[in-house]
C-alpha positions in Angstrom: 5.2 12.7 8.3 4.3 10.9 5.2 3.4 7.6 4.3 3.0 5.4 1.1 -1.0 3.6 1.4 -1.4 0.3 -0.5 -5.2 0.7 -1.2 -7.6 -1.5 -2.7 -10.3 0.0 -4.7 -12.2 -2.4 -4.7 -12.6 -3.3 -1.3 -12.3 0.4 -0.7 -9.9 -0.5 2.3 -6.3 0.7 3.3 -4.5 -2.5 3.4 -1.7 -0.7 4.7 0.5 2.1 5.9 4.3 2.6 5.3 6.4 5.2 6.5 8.5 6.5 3.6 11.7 7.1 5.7 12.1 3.3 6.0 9.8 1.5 3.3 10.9 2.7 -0.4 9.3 1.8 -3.3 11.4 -1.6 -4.0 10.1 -2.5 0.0 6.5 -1.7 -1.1 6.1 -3.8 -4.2 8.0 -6.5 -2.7 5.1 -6.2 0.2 2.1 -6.2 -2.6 4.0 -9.6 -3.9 4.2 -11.0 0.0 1.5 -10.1 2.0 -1.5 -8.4 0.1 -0.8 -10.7 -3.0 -4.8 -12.6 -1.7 -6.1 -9.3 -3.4 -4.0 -8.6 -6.7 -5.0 -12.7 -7.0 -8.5 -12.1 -7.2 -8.2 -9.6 -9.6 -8.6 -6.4 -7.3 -7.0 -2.8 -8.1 -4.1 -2.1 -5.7 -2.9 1.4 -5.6 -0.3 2.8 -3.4 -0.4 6.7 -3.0 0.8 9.0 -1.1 -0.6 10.2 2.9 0.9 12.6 4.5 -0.4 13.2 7.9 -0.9 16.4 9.3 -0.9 17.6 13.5 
């Protein structure tokens, strides 16, 4: 399966974990804005990249 990771580098935390089958990249930035917007606020590098998880 893979996921997209929002990530913040400087917390050096996964804020997150989205399936790509339901969450595309329009879902995801709209979910930085929303719910992880405390950490782009106080000036913190958000990525999202790519997780693919293995058996």
């Amino acid at each position: 399966m893979e996921f997209r990771e929002i990530y913040c580098s400087n917390c050096k935390k996964i804020l997150g974990r989205y399936n790509i089958k339901f969450y595309d990249d329009d879902k995801i930035k709209e979910l930085i804005n929303s719910a992880h917007s405390t950490h782009v606020r106080s000036g913190h590098q958000v990525n999202i990249r790519k997780y693919e998880k293995t058996k």
